[in-house]
N, C-alpha and C positions, 0 to 999 in steps of 0.2 A: 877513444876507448874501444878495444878488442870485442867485438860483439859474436865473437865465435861460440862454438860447442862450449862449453863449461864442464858436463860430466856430473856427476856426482859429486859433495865435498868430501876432500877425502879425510876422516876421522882414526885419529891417530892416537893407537897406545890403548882401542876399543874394539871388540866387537859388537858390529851392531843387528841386535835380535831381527830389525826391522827391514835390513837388505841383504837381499844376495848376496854370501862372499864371488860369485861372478853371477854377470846378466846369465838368463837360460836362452839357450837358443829360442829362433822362429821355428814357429810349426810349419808343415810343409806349406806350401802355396801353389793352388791348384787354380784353372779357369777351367769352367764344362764345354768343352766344345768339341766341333764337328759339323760337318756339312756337305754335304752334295755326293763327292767320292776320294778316294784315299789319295789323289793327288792333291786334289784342293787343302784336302785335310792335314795335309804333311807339312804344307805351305807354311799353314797355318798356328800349326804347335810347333814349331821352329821358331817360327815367330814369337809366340809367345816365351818360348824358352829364354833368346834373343834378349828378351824384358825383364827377366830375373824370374820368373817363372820356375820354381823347380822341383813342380812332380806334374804329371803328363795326367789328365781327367780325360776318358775318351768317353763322348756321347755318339750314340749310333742311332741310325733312322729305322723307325718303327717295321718295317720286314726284318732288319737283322735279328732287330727285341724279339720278334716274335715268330722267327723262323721262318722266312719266304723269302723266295728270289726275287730280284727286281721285274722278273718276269712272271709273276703269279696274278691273278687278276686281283687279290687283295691289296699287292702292292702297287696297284694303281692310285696315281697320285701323292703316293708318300714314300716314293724313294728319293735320298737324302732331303729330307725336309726338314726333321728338328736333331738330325745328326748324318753318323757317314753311312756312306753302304760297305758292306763288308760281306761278299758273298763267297770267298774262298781263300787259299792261302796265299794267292799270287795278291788280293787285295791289301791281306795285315802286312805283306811285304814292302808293300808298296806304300802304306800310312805310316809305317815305322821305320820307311828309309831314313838312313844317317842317324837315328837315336841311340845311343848307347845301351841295350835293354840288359846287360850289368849293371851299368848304374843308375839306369833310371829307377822313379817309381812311379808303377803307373795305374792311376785309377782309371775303371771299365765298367761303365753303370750298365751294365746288363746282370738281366733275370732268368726267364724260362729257358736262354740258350746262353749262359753261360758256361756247362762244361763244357760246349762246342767253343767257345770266343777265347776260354782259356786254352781248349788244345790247341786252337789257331797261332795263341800267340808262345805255347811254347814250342811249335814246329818252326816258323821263324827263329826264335830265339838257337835252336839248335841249329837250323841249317844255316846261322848266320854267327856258327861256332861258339853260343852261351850256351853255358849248361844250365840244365833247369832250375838246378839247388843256387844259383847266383841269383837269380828273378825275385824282382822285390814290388808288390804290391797288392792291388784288393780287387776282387771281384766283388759287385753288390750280391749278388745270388740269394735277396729273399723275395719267396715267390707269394708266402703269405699277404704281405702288403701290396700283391701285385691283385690280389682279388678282392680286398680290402678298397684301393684307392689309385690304383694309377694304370691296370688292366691289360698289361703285357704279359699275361699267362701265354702258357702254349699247349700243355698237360694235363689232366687233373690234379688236384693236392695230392694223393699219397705217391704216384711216381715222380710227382717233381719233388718232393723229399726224399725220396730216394735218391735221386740225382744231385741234391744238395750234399746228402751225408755221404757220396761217392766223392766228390769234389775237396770235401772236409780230408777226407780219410786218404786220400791221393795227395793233396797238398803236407801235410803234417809230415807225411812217410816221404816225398819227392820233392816238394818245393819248400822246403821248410818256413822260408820269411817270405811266404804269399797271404792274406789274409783271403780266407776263400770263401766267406759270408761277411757280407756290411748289412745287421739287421737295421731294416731303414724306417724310423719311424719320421723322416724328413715328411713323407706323401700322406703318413697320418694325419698332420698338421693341414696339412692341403687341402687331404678331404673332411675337417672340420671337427679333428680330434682336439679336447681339451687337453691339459699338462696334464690331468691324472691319467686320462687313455692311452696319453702317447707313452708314456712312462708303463703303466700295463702292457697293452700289447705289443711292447716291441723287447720285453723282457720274456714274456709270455711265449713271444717268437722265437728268442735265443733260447729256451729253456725246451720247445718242441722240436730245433734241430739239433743241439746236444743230446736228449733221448734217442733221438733218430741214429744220430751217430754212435753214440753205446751200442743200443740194439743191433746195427747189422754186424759188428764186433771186428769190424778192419782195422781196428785201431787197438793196440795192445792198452792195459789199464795204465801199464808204469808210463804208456804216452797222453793218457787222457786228459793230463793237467794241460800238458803241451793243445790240445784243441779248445780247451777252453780259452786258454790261453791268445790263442789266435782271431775266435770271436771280436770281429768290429761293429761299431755302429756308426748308424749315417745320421744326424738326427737335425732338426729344425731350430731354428734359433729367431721366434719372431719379434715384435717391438716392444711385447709387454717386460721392460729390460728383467726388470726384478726377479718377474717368475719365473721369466729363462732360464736365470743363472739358477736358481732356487733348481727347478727343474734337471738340473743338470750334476747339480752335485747331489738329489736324492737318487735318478737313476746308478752315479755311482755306488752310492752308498747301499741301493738294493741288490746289484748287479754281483757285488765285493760277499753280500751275502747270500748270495744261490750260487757261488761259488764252494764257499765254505760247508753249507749246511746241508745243499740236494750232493755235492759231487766232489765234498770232500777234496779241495783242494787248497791246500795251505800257501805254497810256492807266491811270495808276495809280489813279485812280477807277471806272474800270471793271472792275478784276480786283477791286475788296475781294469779298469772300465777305459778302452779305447774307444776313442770317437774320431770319425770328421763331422761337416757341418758345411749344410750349404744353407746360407741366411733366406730368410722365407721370400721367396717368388710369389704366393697366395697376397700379402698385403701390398705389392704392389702395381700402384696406378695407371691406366692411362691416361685418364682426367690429371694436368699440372703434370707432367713425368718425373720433373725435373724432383719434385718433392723423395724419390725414391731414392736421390742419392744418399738423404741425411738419414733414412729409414733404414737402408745397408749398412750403414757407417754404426747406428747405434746396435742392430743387430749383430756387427762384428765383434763390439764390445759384451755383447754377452755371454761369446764363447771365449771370450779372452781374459777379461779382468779376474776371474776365480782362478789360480794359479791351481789350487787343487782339482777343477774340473776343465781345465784349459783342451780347447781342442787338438788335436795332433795334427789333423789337415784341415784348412780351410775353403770354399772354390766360394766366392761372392756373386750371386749376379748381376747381370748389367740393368740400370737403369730403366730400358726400353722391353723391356722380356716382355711385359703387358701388351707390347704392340705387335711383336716381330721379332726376328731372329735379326739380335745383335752384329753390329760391326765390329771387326779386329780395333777398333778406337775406343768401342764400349766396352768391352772385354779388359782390354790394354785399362782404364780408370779404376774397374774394378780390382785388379790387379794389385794400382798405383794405391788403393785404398789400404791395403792389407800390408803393402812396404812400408807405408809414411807410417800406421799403427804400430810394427815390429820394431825399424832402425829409427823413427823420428824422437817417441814419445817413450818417456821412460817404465811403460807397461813392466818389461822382462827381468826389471830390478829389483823386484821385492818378494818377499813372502804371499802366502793369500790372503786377499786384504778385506776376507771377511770374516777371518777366524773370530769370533767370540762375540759375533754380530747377534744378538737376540732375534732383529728381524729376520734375517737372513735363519737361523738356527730352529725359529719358531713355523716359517714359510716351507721349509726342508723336511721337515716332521708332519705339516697338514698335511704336504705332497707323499710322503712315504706311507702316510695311513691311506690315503685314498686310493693310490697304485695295488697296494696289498691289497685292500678289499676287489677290488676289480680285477686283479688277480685270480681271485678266491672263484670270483663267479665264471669266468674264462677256466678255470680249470674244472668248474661242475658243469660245465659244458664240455667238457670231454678234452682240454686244451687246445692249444692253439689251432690247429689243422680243424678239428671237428667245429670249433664255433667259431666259423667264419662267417656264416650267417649272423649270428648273433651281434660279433662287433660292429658288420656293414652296416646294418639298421643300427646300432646305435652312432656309429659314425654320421649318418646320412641325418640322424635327430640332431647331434651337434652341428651338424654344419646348416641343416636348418634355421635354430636358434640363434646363430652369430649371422645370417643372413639377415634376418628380423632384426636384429639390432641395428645393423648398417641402416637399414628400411627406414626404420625409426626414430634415428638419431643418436639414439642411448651409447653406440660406442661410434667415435666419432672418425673419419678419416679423412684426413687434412686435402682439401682442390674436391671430395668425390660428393662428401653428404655434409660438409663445412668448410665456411671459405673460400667458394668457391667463384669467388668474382677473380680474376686473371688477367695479367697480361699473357699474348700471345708466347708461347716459347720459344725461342731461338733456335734449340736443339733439334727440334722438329721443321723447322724454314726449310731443308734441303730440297732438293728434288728427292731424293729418294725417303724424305720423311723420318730421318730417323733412324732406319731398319737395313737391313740386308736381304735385299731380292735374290735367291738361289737362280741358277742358271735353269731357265725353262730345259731345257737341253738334257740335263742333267738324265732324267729316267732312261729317255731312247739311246742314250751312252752307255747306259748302265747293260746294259738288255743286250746292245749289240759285244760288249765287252762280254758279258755271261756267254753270249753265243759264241766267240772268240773261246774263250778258256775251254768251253767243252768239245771244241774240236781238236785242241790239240792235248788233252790230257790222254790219257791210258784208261781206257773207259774196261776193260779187264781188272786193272786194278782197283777203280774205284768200285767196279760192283763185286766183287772180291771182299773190300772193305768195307761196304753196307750191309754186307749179306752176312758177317763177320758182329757187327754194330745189332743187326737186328738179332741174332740168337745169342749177345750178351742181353739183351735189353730184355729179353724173354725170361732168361734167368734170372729171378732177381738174389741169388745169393751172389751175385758177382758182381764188380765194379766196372763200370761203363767209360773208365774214364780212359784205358788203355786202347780200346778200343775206338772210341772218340778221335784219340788222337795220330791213331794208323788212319783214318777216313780221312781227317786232316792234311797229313805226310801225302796220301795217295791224292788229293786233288778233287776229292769229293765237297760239295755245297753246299752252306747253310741250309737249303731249303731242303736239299735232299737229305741231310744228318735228322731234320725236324721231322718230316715223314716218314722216316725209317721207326722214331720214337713216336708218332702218334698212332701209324700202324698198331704200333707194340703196348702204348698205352691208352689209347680211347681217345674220344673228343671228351669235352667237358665246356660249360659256360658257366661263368660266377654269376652270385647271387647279386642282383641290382641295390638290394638295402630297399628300397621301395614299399612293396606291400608287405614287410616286416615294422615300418615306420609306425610309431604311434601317430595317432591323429594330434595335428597341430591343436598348443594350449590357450593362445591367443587368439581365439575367435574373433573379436573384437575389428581387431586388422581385416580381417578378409568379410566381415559383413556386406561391403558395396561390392566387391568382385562377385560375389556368391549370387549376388539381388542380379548381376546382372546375365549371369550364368543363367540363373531361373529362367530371367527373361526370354534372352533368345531362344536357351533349350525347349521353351512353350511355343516359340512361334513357329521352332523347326520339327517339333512334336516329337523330337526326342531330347537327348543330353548330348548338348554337343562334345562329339569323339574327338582326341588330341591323338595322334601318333608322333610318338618323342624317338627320334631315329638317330644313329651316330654311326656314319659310312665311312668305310678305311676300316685303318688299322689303331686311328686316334681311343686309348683306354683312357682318358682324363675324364672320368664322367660325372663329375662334381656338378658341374654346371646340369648337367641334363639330368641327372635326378632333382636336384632342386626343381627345375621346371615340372617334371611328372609328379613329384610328390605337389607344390602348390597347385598345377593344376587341379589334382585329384580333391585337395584338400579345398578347392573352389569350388566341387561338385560337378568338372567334367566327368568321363569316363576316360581314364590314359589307360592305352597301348605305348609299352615301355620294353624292349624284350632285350634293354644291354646293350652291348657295345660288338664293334666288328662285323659289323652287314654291308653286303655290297648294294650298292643303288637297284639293282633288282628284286633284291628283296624287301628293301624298303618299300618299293612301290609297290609290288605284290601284296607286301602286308597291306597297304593300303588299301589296294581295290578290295581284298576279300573281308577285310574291317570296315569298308566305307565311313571312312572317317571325312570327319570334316575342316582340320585342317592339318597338315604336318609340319613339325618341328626337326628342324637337324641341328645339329652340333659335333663342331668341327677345332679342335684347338690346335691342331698341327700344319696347319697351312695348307692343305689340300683342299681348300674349299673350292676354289676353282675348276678345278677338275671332276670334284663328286657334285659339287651340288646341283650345277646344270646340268648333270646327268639323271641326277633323281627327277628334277622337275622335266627334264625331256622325255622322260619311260615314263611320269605321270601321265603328262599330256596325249603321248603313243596311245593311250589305254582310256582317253577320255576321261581320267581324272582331273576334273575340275575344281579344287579345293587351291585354299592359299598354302603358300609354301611358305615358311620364314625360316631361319639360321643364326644361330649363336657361336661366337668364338671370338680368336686373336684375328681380325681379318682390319687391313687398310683400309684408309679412306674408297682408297682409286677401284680397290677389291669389292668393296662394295657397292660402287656403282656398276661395276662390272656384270655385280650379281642380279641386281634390280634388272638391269636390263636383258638378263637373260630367265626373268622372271620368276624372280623374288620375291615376295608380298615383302616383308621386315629384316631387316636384319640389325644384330643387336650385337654390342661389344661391351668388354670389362667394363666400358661409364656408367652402364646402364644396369645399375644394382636394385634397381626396383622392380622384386618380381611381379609384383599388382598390377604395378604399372603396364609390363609387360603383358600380363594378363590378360588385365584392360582391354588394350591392342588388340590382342588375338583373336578377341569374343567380338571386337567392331569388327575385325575382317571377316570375321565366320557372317557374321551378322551382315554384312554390305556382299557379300558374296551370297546367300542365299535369299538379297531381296529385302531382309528385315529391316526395321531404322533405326538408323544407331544413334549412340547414345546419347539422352542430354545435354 
């Protein structure tokens, strides 16, 4: 017997209400990647192209995010680490060799310097004969979520929305089918947003850069359908399958209405709610790893199964993210995840297959009253731009509270807080554990290559074009983006485009969420950590000091506010002052805080390079305190560290922040003498 495809039955002499008169296409299929420099990287999306791959996701390493050369002292230790480096135009050349950039589409998760990443790539794109108006794809470019939860600003908020609705107002008139904001409420999720936050603030977001874009009025009104139009979102899809979906088709269903009702757009292809979706990274383990494949897999199903809220692009991650930056093999599964969903499984055959679901209809409607209400209070805060404050602290309470739950069992997750008796895993036997070791080499290449291009560029014309860049940026009735992209054509650098605009626009640092936090409501929990805080703090006759420090360029600062806020809520005193210090300044704060012990955290892989540097300038300066370290860091990584004297070091298994605590208060305690604990 023929055990082939079957199909569909075909029903004859009927239409059937129930299925597609044809399957609907796949949504695009994207992998996030990127690494080291634009060779490697070019390698590399060919590759995956190669695989059936067919839209290009470019991830870039934390100086391109955040405007520095490989050669600045902040880019110490985090070039190409959790993407590429891309310092000039001779680089995007170089990463977009042999790609079709007419037909491609290509996503570019950058923020605070994406007008500069998009002038880069349409200077390429032109000197390699496309015209702009052919270029098809998304820029993320919201900056709000970047002070929110994943801290790749570069600007303050009101010029980096300026730069936003420059970018808008360029792309609509110039690039027509570029999406030139992706509001992402993906990172809200990360940093411990419930479905009604994420759903608020990332509507909250779309609705403060469309104002932005009205107001500076570059955009004619008979075109302003056309920019709303263009508005994408990036958004999170985690395991609670149900509410995802739920979540997903109330965002459209509010989105469909502040189209309508703030900005008067009727044009029924212009209100749909476009999305991609990158499946949640935050729930996955590196306790059992192997568990994350089924976690991705139901994830995928959440932006898939609602035909009416179906995502348009997808990029899944790999398995291992918890430990390391993935291999071309783990990339490649995830991939394989998303083809066997589209061509295997008869998902793309049918109508939505929750039309008339009371659950689903009931679940949709809690979500739409709670978004609106939260709404409501983000908009008496001045909207989005002005209560950033406001959402971080409450972000930092949510992610507090789903901490405590893991703590305690109450929500459970499979190998970390249940279940956790194991066989060893396979996946991880290699020598290399699993992960992708970046080429040490990589930064001193970097550097020496920067020093190469600016010897032979036309340094007339680039300071010509900077000097061009800065008295647009001065003006703000003008658009930046013209100018951007002569700085671009001329041979001018990331780093230098970024300091030409932070001259023009100020420094600025976001708000930690921290000392806006309510005091934790479960006392209960922290009673023994507290008795023991007392303790030592009496024998050292004061409170013992924590300094929570996060060196580089790493903005993931989830982790380290949960540490500063439990500390504080234990009754240390925390010194917390954000994200982006270089190891001299951490130690500095140190001696002049005399603290007693410091904390670092690191999620982008540069641990090996800052942290022994902090504890060497400690030591310089006769700081005597324990050091310990949080992040994504290997086994091998962190022997490495102990031995270059590390008191702790603590990774994703380690979800008990008491426990943690605990630790901390013995080493303060055995390092000034005191006895520790029972």
């Amino acid at each position: 017997m023929n055990g082939g495809f079957r199909g569909p039955p075909n029903i004859i002499g009927s239409v059937s209400e129930h299925r597609l008169p044809e399957r609907d296409r796949p949504w695009v299929m994207r992998t996030y990647a990127g690494h080291s420099d634009a060779r490697r990287s070019n390698e590399l999306y060919r590759g995956n192209l190669a695989k059936g791959q067919t839209g290009l996701s470019i991830a870039f390493d934390l100086p391109t995010q955040t405007g520095y050369d490989p050669d600045h002292v902040l880019a110490r230790g985090e070039v190409g680490k959790v993407g590429v480096s891309v310092a000039h135009k001779g680089d995007m050349h170089q990463l977009l060799d042999g790609i079709p950039l007419d037909e491609m589409n290509t996503s570019m998760t950058i923020n605070a310097t994406a007008a500069w990443l998009l002038g880069l790539y349409v200077t390429v794109a032109e000197e390699n004969g496309v015209d702009r108006e052919a270029l098809k794809g998304t820029t993320q470019n919201d900056i709000i979520k970047e002070y929110l939860s994943r801290g790749t600003y570069a600007f303050p908020p009101e010029p980096s929305m300026r730069l936003i609705a420059d970018m808008v107002a360029f792309t609509v008139n110039e690039v027509p089918s570029w999406n030139p904001t992706n509001i992402c409420s993906y990172h809200l999720q990360e940093a411990g947003a419930t479905p009604v936050q994420e759903i608020a603030y990332a509507l909250s977001t779309g609705i403060a850069v469309l104002d932005e874009v009205k107001a500076r009025g570059q955009v004619s009104d008979a075109d302003f359908p056309k920019v709303f139009g263009r508005i994408s979102f990036f958004v999170n899809a985690g395991i609670r399958l149900i509410e995802e979906i739920a979540k997903l088709r109330a965002m459209g269903r509010l989105w469909n209405e502040i189209g309508r009702e703030r900005y008067g757009v009727t044009d029924e292809k212009m209100l749909r709610f476009r999305y991609g979706v990158q499946v949640n990274s935050l729930g996955l383990t590196e306790a059992q790893p192997e568990n994350n494949i089924q976690r991705i897999v139901l994830e995928a199903l959440a932006v898939t199964l609602s035909r009416d809220a179906r995502a348009r692009a997808i990029q899944l991650p790999a398995w291992n993210e918890a430990m390391g930056l993935p291999r071309p093999w783990d990339q490649q599964w995830s991939l394989r995840i998303q083809q066997v969903l589209a061509n295997e499984t008869d998902l793309l055959e049918y109508p939505d297959l929750f039309e008339g679901s009371v659950v689903m209809d009931g679940l949709v409607e809690e979500l739409i009253a709670g978004a609106r209400a939260e709404m409501a209070v983000v908009e008496e805060h001045g909207g989005a731009v002005a209560a950033v404050p406001y959402m971080k602290a409450r972000l930092v309470e949510s992610h507090r509270e789903r901490v405590a739950r893991i703590e305690s069992g109450e929500q459970k997750v499979i190998g970390q807080n249940s279940f956790t008796e194991t066989e060893d895993s396979p996946l991880t036997a290699g020598a290399d554990g699993g992960i992708l070791t970046p080429d040490p080499e990589v930064e001193r290449e970097r550097i020496e290559a920067l020093e190469g291009w600016k010897a032979e560029r036309d340094d007339d014309a680039v300071r010509a074009a900077l000097e061009e860049l800065a008295r647009v940026a001065a003006d703000d009735g003008q658009n930046v983006m013209p100018a951007t992209i002569a700085a671009a054509k001329a041979g001018a650098t990331t780093g230098e485009w970024a300091e030409v605009l932070r001259e023009a626009f100020g420094a600025y640092r976001g708000p930690t969420g921290v000392s806006g936090a309510a005091p934790a409501a479960d006392r209960e929990q922290l009673e023994a950590i507290r008795a023991r805080v007392d303790e030592v703090s009496t024998q050292l006759g004061h409170r013992i000091k924590i300094l929570v420090g996060k060196p580089g360029l790493d903005g993931h600062s989830n982790g380290s506010e949960q540490i500063a806020l439990r500390a504080r809520d234990a009754g240390m005193e925390v010194i917390y002052q954000g994200i982006r210090l270089t190891p001299e300044e951490i130690a500095e704060s140190a001696l002049q805080e005399d603290v007693d012990v410091v904390g670092l955290s690191i999620l982008s892989g540069s641990h090996l390079e800052l942290v022994p540097e902090v504890v060497r300038i400690l030591r310089a300066n006769h700081v005597e305190v324990p050091v310990v370290v949080g992040g994504i860091i290997p086994v091998t990584d962190a022997e490495r560290l102990r031995a270059a004297g590390v008191d702790g070091v603590y990774t994703p298994k380690d979800f008990d922040i008491n426990k943690i605590m605990g630790e901390i208060v013995d080493l303060v305690a055995g390092r000034a003498g005191a006895p520790a604990a029972a």
